[in-house]
N, C-alpha and C positions, 0 to 999 in steps of 0.2 A: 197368751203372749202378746196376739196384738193389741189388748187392750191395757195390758199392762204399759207399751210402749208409747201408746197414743198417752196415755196419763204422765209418764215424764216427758212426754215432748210439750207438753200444752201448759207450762207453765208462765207462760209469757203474760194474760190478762194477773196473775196473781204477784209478778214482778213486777207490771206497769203500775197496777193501784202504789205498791210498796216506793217506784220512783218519785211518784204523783206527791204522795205522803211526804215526802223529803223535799220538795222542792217548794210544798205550800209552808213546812216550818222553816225553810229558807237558811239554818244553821249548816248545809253542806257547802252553800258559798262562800262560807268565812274562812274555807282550806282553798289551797290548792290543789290538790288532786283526793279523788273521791274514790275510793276501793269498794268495791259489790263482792263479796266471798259467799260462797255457795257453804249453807251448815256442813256439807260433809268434805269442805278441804280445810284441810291441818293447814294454816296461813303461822308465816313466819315474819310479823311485820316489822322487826328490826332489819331484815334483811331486804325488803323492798328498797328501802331508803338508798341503798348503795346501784340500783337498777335504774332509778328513775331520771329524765335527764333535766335539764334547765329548764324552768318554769319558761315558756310560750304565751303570749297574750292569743293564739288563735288555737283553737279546738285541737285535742290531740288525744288518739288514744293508745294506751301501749300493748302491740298485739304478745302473744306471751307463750305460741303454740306455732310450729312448721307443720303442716298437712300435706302428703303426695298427693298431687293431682290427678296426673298423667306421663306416662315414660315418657324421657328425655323432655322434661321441663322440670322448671324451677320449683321447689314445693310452696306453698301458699300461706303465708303468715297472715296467724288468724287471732280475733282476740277469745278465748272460747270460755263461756262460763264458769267454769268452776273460780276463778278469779278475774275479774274488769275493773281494767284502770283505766281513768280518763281525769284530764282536767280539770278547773273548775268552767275553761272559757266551753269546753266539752260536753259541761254538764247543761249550763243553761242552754246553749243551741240545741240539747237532746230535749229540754222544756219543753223549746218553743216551738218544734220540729212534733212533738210525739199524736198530737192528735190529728196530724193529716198522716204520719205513716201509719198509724192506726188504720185508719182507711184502704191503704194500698198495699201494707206490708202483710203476707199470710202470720198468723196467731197463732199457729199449730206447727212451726217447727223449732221453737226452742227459741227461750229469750235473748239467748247471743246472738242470733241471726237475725230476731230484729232490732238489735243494735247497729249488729253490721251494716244491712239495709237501711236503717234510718240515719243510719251516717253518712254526710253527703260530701262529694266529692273533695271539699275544701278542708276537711279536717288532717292533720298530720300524723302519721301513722311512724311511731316510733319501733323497730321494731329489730334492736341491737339485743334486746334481752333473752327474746325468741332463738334468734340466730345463735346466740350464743348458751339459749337450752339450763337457763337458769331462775325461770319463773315460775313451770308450774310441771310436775310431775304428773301428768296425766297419761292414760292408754290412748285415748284420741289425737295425744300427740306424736303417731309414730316413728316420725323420724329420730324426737328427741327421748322417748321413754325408757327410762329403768325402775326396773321393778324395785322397792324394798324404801326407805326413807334414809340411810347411813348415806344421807346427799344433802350436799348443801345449795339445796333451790329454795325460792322465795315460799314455796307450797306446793302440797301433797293430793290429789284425789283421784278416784273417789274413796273414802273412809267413812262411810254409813255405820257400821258396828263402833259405838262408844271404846268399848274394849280394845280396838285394833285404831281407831283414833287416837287415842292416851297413847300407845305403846310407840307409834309414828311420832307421834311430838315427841317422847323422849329419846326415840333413836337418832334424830335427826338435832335437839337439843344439843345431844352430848359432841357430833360433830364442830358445832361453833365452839365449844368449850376448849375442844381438844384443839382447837384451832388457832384459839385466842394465845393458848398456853404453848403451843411450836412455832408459827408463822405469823407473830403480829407484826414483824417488819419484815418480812419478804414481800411482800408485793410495795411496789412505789407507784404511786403516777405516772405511766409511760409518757413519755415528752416532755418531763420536765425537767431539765439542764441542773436543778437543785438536786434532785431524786430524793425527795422529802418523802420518807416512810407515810402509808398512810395512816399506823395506828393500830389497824384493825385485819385479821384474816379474813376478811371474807374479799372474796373479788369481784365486787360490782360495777360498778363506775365512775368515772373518775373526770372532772369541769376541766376543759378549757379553750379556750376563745368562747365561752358563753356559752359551749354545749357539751355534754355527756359523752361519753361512747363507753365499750366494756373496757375493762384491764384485761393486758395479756401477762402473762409472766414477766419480771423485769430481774435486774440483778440486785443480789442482797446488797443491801447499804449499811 
């Protein structure tokens, strides 16, 4: 058991190579934000799009997971592997930053952590999508987790078994469907004096004064 553990934990040297590789072909600059999905999360990336907030010219990443720390404190928004979002301004400060935290960040606890770590202080930590428990289905996230995929979050993990993979993406497919076809103008723009439907069921987030936040329920229009 504990070697099996040490073996998922120590994946950090074979995810830095895979960042390194990406930033020498230099095509992840040409976007603005750059997604890292872990092979075994079910990723739903029509629905990211509605999460993510106003592009930032300074580094930002968007955590996606609430962790309890300790009683009577606040739980800890975290960005945790099975899905990382970051900027593009995110990406290259992690460039140019990666071979000195190499140095000083431990390699043996799991490649999120050293993101976390090698993230310095100045970068902006968006983290309306966590709060609001619609980015990633995981058991690590125990404030926000439910079991099964009939949910409509950005992605699903962990799903190692192809078989139970497949099965998660169509469960959670058929949710946006049924969703499109009952609720595509219930949700409006909260704040906006027009109350311009958005179009779409899903409730992500919605611009204004130049920044994101989530949708709450509003009234039908």
């Amino acid at each position: 058991a504990d070697g099996a553990r040490v073996q998922l934990v120590s994946n950090t040297p074979i995810f830095l190579a895979a960042w390194r590789s990406l930033f020498e072909t230099g095509a992840l600059f040409e976007h603005e934000w750059v997604v890292k999905v872990d092979a075994s999360t079910v990723f739903l990336p029509d629905r990211l799009k509605d999460w993510l907030p106003a592009a930032i010219p300074d580094p930002m990443r968007v955590s996606n997971c609430l962790v309890p720390i300790a009683a009577n404190t606040p739980d800890k928004s975290l960005t945790i592997g099975a899905i990382e979002v970051i900027n593009v301004a995110a990406a290259r400060a992690y460039q140019l930053a990666m071979d000195a935290c190499e140095e000083s960040v431990p390699l043996d606890h799991g490649e999120d952590h050293f993101l976390h770590q090698c993230a310095s202080d100045d970068w902006q930590v968006f983290d309306d999508a966590a709060a609001s428990k619609g980015m990633v289905m995981d058991p690590a996230c125990e404030t926000s987790f439910k079991a099964g995929c009939a949910l409509d979050s950005v992605s699903f993990h962990p799903y190692r078994d192809l078989e139970e993979f497949e099965l998660c993406h169509n469960e959670t497919k058929k949710i946006t469907s049924q969703q499109k076809k009952d609720a595509a103008e219930s949700w409006t723009a909260v704040g906006d004096d027009a109350g311009m439907p958005t179009g779409v069921a899903h409730h992500g987030a919605y611009e204004k004064d130049g920044l994101k936040t989530v949708k709450q329920p509003a009234r039908v229009v």
